[in-house]
mmCIF file of the N, C-alpha and C atoms, coordinates in Angstrom:
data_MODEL
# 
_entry.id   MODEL 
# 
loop_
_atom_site.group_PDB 
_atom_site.id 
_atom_site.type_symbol 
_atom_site.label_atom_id 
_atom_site.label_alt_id 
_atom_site.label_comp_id 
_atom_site.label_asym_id 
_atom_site.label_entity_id 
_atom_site.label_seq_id 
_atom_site.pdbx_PDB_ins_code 
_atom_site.Cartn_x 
_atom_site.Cartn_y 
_atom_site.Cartn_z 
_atom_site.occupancy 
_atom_site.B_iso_or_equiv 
_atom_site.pdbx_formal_charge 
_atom_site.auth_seq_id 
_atom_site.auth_comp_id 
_atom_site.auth_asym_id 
_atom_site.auth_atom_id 
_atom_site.pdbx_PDB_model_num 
ATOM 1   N N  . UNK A 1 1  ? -13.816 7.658  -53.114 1.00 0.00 ? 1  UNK A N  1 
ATOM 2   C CA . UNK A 1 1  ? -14.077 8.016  -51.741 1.00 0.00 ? 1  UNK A CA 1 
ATOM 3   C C  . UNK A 1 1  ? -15.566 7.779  -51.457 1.00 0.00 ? 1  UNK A C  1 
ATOM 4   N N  . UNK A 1 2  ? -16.193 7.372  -50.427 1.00 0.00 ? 2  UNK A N  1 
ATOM 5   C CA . UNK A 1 2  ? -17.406 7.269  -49.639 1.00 0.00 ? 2  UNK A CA 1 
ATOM 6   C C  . UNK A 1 2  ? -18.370 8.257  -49.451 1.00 0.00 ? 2  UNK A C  1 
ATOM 7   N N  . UNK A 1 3  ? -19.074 8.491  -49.471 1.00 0.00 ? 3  UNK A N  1 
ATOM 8   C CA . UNK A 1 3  ? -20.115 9.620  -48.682 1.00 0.00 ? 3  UNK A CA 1 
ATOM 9   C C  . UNK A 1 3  ? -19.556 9.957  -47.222 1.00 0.00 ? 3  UNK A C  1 
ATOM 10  N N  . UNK A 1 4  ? -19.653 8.496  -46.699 1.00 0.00 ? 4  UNK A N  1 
ATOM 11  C CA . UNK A 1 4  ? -18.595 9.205  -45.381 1.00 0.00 ? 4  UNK A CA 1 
ATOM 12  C C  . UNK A 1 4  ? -17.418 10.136 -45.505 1.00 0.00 ? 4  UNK A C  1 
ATOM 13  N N  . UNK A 1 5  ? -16.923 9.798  -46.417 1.00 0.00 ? 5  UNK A N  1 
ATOM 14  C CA . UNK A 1 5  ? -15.519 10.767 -46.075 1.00 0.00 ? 5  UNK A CA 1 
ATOM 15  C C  . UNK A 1 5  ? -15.137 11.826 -46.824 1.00 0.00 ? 5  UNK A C  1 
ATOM 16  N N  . UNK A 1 6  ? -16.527 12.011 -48.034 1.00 0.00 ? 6  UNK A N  1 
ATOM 17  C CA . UNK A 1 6  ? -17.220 13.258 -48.105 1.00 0.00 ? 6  UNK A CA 1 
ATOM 18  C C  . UNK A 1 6  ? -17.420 14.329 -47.239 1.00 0.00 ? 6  UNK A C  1 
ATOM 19  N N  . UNK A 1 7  ? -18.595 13.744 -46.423 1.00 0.00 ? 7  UNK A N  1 
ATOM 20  C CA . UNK A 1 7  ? -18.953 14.137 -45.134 1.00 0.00 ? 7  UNK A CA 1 
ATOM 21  C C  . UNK A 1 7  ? -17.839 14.748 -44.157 1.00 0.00 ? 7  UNK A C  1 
ATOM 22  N N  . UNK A 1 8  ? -16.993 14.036 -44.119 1.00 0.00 ? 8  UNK A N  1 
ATOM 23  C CA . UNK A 1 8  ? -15.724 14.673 -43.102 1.00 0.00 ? 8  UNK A CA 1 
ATOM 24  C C  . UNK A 1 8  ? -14.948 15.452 -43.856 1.00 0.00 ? 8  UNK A C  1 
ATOM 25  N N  . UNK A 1 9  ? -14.574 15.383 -44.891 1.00 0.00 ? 9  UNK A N  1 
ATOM 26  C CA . UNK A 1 9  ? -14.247 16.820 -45.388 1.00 0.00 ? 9  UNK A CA 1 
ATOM 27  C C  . UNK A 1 9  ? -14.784 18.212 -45.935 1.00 0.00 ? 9  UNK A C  1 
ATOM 28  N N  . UNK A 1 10 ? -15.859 17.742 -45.597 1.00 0.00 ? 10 UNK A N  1 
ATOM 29  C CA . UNK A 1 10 ? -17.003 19.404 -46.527 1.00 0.00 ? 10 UNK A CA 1 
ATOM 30  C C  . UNK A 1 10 ? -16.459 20.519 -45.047 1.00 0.00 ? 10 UNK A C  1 
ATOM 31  N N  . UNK A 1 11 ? -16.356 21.365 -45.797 1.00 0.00 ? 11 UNK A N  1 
ATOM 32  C CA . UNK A 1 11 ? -15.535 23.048 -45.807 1.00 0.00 ? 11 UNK A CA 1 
ATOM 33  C C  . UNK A 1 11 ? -17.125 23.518 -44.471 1.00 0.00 ? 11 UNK A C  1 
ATOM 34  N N  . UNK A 1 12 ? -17.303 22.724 -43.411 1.00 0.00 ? 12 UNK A N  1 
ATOM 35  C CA . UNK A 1 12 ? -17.919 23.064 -42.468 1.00 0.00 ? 12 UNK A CA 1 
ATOM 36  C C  . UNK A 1 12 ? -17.415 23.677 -41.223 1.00 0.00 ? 12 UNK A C  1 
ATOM 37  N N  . UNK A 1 13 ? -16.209 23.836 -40.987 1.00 0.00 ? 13 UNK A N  1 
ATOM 38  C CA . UNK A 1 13 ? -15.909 24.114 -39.483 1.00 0.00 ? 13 UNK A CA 1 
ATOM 39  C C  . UNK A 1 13 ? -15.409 25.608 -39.458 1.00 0.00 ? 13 UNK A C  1 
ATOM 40  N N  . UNK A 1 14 ? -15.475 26.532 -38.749 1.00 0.00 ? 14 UNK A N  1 
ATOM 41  C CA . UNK A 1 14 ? -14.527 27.163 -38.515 1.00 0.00 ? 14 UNK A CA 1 
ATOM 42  C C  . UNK A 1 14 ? -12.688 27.119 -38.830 1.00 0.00 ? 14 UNK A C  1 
ATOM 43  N N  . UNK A 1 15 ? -12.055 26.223 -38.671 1.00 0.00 ? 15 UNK A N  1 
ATOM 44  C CA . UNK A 1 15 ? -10.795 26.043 -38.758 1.00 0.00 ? 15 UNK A CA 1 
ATOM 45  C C  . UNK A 1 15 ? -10.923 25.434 -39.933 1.00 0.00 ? 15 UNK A C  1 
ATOM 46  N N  . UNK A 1 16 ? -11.316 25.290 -41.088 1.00 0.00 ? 16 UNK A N  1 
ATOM 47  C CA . UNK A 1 16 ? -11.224 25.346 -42.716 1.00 0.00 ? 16 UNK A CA 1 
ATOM 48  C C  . UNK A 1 16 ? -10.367 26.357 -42.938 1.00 0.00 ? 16 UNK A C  1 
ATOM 49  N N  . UNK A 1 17 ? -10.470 27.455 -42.386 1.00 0.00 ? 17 UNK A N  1 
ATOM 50  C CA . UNK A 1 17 ? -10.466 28.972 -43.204 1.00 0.00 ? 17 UNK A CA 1 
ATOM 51  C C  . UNK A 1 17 ? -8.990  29.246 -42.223 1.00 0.00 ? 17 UNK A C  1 
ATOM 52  N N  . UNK A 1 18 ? -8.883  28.486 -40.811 1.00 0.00 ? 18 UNK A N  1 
ATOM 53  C CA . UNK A 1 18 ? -7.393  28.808 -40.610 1.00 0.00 ? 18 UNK A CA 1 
ATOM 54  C C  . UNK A 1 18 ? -6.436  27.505 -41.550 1.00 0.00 ? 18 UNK A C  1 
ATOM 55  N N  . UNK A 1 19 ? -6.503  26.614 -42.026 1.00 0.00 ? 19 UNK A N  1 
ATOM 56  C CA . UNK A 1 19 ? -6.101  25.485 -42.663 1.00 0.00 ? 19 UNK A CA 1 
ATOM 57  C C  . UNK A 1 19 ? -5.850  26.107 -43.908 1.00 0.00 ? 19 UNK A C  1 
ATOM 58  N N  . UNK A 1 20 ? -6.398  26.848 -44.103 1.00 0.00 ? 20 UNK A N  1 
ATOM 59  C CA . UNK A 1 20 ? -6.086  27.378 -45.639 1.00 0.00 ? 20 UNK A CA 1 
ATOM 60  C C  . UNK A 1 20 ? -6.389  26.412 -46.892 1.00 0.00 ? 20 UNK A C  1 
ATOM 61  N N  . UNK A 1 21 ? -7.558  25.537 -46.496 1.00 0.00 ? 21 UNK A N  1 
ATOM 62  C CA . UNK A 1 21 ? -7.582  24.778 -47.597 1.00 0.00 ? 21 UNK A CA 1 
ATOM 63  C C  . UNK A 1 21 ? -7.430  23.164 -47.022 1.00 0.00 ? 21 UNK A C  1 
ATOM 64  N N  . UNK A 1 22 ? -6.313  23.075 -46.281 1.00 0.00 ? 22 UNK A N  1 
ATOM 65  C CA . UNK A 1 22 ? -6.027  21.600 -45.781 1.00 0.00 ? 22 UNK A CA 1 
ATOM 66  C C  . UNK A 1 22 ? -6.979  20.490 -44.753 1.00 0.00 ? 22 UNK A C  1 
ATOM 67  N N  . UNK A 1 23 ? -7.234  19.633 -45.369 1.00 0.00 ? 23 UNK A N  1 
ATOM 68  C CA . UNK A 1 23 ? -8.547  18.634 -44.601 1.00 0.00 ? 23 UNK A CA 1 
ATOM 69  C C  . UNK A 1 23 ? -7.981  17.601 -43.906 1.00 0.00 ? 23 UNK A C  1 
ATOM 70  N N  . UNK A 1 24 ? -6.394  17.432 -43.226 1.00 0.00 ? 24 UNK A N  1 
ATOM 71  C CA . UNK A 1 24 ? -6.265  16.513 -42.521 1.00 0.00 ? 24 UNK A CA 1 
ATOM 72  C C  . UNK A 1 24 ? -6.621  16.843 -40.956 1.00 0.00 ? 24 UNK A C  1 
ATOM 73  N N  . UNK A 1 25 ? -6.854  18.174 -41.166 1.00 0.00 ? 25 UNK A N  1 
ATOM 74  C CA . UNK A 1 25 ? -7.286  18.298 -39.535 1.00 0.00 ? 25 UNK A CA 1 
ATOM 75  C C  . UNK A 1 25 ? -8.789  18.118 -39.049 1.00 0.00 ? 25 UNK A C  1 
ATOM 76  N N  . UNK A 1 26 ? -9.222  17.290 -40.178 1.00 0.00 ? 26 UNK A N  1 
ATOM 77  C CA . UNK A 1 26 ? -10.560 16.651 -39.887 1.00 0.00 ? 26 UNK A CA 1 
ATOM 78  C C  . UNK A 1 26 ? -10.367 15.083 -39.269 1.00 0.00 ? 26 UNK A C  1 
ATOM 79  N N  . UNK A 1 27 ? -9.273  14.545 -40.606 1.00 0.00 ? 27 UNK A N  1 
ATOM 80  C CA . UNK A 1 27 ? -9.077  13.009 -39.520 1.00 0.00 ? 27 UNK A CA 1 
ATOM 81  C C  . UNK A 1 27 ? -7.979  13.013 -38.247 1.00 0.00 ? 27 UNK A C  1 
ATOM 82  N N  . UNK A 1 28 ? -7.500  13.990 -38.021 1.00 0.00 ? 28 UNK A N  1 
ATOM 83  C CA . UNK A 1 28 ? -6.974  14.434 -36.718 1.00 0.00 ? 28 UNK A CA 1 
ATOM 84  C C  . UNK A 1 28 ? -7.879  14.278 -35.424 1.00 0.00 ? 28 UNK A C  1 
ATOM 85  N N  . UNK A 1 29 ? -9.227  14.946 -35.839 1.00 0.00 ? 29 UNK A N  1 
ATOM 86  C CA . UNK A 1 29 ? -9.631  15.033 -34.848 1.00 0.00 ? 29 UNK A CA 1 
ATOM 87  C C  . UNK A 1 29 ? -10.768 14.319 -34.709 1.00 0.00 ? 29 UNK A C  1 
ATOM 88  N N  . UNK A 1 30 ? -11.091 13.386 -35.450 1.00 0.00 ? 30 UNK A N  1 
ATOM 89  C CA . UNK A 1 30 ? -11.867 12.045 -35.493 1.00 0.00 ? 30 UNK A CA 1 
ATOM 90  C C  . UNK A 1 30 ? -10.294 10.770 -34.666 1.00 0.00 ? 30 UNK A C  1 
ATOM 91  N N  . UNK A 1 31 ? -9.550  11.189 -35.013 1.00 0.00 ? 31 UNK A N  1 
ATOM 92  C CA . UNK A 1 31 ? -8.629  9.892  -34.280 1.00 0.00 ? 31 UNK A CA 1 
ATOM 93  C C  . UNK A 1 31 ? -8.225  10.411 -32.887 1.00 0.00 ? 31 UNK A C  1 
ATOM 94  N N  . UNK A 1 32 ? -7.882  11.683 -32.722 1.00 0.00 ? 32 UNK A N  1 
ATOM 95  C CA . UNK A 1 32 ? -7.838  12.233 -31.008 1.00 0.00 ? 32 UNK A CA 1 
ATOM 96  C C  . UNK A 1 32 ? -8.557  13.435 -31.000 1.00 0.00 ? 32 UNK A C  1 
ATOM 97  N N  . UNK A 1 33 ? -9.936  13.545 -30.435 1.00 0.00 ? 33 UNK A N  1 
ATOM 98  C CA . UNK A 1 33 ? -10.734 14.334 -30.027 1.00 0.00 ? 33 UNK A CA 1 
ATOM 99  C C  . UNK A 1 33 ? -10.539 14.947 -29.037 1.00 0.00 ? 33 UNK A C  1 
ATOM 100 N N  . UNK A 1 34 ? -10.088 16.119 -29.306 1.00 0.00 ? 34 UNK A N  1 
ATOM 101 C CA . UNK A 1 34 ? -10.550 17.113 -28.062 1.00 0.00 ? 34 UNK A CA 1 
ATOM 102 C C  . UNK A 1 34 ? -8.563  17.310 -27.684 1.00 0.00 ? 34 UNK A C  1 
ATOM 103 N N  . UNK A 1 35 ? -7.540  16.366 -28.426 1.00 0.00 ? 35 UNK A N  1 
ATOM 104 C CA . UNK A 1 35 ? -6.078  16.283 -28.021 1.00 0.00 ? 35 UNK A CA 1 
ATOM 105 C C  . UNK A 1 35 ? -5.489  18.064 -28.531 1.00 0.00 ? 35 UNK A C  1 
ATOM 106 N N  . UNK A 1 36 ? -6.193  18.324 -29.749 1.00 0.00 ? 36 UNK A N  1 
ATOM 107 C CA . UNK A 1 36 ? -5.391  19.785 -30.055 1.00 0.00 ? 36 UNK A CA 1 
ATOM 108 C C  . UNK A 1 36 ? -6.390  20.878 -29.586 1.00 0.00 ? 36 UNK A C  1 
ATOM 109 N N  . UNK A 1 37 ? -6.040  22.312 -29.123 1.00 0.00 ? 37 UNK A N  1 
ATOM 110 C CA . UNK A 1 37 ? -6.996  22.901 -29.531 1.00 0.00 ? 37 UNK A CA 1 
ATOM 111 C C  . UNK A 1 37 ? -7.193  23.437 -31.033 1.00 0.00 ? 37 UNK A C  1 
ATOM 112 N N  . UNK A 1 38 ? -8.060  23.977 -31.468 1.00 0.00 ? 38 UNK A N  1 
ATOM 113 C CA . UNK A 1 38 ? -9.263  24.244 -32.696 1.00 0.00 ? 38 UNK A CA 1 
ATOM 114 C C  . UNK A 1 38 ? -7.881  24.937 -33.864 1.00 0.00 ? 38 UNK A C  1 
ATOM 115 N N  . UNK A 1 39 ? -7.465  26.035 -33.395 1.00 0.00 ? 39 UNK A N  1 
ATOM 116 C CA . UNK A 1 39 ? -6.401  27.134 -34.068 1.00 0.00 ? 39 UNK A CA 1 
ATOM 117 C C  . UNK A 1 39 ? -5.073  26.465 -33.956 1.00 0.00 ? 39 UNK A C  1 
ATOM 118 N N  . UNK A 1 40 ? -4.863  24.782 -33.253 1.00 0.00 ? 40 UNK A N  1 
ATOM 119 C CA . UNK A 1 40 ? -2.959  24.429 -32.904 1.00 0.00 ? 40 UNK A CA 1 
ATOM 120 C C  . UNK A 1 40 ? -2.856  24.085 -34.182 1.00 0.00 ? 40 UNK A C  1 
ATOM 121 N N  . UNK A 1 41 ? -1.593  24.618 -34.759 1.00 0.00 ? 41 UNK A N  1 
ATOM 122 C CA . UNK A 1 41 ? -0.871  24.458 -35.713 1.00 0.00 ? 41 UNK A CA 1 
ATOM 123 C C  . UNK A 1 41 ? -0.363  23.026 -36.155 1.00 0.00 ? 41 UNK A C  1 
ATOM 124 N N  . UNK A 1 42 ? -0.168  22.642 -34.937 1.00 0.00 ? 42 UNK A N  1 
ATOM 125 C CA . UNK A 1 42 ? 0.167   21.064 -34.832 1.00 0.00 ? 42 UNK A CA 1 
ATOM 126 C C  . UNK A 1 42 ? -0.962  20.453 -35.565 1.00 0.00 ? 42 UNK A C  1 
ATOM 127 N N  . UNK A 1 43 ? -2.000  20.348 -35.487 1.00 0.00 ? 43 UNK A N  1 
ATOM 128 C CA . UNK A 1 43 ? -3.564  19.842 -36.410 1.00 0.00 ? 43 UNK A CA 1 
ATOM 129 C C  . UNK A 1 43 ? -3.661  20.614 -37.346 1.00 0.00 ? 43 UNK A C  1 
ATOM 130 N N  . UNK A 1 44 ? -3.675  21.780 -37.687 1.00 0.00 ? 44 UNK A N  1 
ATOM 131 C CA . UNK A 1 44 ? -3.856  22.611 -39.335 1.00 0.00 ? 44 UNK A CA 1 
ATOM 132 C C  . UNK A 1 44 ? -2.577  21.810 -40.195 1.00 0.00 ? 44 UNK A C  1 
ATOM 133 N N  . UNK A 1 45 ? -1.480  22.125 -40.005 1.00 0.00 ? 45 UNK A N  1 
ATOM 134 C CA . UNK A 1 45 ? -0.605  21.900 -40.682 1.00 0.00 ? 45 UNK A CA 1 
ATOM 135 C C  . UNK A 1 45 ? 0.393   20.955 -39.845 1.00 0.00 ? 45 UNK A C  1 
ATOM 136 N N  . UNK A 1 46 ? 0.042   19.703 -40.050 1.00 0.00 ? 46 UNK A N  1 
ATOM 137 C CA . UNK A 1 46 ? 0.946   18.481 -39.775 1.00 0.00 ? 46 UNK A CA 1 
ATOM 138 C C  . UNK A 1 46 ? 2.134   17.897 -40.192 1.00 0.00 ? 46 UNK A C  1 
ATOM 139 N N  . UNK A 1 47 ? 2.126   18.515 -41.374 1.00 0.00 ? 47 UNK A N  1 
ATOM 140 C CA . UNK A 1 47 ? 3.471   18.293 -42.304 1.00 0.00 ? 47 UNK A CA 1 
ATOM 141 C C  . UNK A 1 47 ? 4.371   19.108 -42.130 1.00 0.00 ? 47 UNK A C  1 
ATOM 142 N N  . UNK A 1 48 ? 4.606   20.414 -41.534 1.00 0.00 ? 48 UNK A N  1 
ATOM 143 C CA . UNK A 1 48 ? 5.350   21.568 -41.721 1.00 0.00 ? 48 UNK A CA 1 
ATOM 144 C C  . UNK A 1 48 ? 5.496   21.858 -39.926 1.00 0.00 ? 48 UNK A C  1 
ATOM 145 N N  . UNK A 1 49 ? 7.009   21.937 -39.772 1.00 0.00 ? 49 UNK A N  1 
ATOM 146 C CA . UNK A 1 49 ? 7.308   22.365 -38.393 1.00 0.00 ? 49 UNK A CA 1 
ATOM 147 C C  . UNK A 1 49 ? 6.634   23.549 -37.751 1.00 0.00 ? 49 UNK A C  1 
ATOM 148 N N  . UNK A 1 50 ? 6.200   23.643 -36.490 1.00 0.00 ? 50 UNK A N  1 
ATOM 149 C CA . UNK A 1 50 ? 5.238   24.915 -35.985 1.00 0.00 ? 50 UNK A CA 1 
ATOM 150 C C  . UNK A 1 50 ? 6.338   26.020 -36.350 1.00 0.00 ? 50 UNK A C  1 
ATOM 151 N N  . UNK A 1 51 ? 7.879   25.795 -35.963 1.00 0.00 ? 51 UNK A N  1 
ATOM 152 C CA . UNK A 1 51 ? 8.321   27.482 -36.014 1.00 0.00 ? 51 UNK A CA 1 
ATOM 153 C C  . UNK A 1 51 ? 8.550   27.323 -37.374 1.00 0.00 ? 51 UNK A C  1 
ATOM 154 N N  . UNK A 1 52 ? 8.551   27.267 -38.391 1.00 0.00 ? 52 UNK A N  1 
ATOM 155 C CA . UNK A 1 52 ? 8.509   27.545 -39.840 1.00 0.00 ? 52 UNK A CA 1 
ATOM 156 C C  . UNK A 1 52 ? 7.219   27.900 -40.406 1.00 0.00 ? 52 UNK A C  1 
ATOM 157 N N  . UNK A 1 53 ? 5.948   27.126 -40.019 1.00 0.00 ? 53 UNK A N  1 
ATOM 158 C CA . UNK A 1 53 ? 4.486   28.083 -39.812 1.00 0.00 ? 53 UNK A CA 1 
ATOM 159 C C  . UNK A 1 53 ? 5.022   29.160 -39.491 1.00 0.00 ? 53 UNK A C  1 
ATOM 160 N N  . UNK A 1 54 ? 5.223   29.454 -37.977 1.00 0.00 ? 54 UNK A N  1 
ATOM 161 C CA . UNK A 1 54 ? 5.352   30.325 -37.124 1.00 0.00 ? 54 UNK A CA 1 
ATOM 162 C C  . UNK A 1 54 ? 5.598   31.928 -37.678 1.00 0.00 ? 54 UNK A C  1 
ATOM 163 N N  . UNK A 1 55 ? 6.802   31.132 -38.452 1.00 0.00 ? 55 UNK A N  1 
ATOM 164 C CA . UNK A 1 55 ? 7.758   32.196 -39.415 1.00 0.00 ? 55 UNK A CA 1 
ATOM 165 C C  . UNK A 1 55 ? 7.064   32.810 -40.349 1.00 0.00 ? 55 UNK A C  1 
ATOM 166 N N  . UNK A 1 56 ? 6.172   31.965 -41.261 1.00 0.00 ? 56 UNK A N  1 
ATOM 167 C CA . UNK A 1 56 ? 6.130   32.063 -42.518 1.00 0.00 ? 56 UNK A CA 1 
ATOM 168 C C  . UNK A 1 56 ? 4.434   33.528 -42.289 1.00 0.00 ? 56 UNK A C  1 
ATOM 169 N N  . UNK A 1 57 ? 3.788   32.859 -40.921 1.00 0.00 ? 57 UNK A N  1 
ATOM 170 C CA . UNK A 1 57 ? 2.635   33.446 -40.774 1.00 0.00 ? 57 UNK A CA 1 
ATOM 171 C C  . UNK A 1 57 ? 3.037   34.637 -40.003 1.00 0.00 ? 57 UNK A C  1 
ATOM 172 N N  . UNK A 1 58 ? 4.241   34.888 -39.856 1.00 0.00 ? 58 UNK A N  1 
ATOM 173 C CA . UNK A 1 58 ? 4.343   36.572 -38.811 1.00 0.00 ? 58 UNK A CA 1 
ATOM 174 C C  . UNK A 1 58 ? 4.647   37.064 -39.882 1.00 0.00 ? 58 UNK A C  1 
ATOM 175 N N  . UNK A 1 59 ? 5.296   37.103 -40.882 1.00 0.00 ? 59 UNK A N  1 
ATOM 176 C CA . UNK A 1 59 ? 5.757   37.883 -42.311 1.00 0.00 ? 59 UNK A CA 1 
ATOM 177 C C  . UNK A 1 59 ? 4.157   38.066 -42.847 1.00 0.00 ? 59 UNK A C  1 
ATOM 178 N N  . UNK A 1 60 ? 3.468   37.155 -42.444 1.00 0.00 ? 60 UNK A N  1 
ATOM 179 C CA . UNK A 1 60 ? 1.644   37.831 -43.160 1.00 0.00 ? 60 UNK A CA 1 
ATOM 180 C C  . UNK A 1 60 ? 1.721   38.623 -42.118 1.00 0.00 ? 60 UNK A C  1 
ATOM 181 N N  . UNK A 1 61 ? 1.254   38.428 -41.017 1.00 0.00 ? 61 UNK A N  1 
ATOM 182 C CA . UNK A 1 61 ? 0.523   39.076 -39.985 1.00 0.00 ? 61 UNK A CA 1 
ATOM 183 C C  . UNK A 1 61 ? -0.250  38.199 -39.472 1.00 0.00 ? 61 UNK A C  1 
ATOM 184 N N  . UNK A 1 62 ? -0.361  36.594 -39.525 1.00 0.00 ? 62 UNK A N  1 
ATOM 185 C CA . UNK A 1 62 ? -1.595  36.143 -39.306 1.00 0.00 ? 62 UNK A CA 1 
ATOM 186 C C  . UNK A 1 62 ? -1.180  35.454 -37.765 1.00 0.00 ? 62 UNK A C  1 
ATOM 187 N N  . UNK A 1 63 ? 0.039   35.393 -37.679 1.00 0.00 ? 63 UNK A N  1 
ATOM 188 C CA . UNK A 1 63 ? 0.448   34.554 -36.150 1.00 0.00 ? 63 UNK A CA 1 
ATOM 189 C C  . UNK A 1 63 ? -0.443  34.711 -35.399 1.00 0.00 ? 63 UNK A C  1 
ATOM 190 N N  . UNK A 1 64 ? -1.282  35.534 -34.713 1.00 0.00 ? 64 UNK A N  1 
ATOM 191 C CA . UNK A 1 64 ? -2.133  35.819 -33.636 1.00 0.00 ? 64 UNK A CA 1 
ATOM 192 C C  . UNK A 1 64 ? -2.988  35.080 -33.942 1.00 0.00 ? 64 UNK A C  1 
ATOM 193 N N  . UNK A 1 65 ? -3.843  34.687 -34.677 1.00 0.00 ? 65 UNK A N  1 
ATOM 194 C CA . UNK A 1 65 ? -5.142  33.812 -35.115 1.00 0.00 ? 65 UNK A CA 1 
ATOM 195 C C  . UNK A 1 65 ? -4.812  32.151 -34.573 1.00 0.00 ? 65 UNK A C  1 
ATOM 196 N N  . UNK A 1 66 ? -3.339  32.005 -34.466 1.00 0.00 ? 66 UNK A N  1 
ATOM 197 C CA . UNK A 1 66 ? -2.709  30.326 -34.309 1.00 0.00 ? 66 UNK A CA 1 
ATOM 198 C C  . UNK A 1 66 ? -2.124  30.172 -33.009 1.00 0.00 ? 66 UNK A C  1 
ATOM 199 N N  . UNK A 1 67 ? -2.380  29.003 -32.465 1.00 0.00 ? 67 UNK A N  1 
ATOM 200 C CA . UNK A 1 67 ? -1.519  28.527 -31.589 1.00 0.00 ? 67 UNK A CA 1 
ATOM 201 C C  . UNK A 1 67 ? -0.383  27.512 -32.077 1.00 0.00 ? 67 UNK A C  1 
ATOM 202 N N  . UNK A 1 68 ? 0.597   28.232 -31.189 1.00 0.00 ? 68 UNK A N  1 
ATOM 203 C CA . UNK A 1 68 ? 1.831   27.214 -31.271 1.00 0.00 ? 68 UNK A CA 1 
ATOM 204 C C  . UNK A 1 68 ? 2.580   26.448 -30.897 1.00 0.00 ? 68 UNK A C  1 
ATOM 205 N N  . UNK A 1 69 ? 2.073   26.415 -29.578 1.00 0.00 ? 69 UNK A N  1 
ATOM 206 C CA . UNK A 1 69 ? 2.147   25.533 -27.930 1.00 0.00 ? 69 UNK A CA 1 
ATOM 207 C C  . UNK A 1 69 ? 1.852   24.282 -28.207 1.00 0.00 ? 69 UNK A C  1 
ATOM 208 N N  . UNK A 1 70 ? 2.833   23.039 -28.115 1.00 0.00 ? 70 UNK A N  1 
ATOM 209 C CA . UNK A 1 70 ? 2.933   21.648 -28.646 1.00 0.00 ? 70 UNK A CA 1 
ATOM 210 C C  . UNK A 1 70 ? 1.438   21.209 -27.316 1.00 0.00 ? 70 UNK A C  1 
ATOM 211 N N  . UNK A 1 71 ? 0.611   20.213 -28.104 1.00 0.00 ? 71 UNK A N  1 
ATOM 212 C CA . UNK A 1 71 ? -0.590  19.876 -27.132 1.00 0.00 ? 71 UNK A CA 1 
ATOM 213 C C  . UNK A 1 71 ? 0.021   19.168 -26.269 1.00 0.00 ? 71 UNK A C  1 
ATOM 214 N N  . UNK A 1 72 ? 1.112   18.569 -26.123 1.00 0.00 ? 72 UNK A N  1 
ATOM 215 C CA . UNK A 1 72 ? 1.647   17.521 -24.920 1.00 0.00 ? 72 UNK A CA 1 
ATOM 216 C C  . UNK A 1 72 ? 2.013   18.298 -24.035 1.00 0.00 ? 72 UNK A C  1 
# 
């Protein structure tokens, strides 16, 4: 990997810590800027359907911290 793309994944943003770890919502938002908001589930977790997030994060308690409203 590059320094660049170093750079785009270092554990800098706020929404690191809702991602739980996951860095594709860095090239998410280098390819559509400004398309999700910061907390949409749709950009944290891209691989995994929002109501199965949805699900999995009301059994924590954490649902309130996420949006789940498709950006379209």
């Amino acid at each position: 990997m590059t320094n660049w793309g170093f750079d785009i994944i270092k554990p800098d943003k706020p929404q690191d810590k809702l991602a739980r770890g996951g860095k594709m919502h860095h090239l998410l938002d280098i390819a559509f800027p400004k398309f999700y908001k910061d907390n949409s589930v749709w950009k944290l977790f891209p691989f995994t359907t929002p109501g199965e997030i949805k699900r999995i994060f009301e059994k924590q308690g954490v649902a309130g911290k996420y949006d789940f409203s498709s950006p379209l």
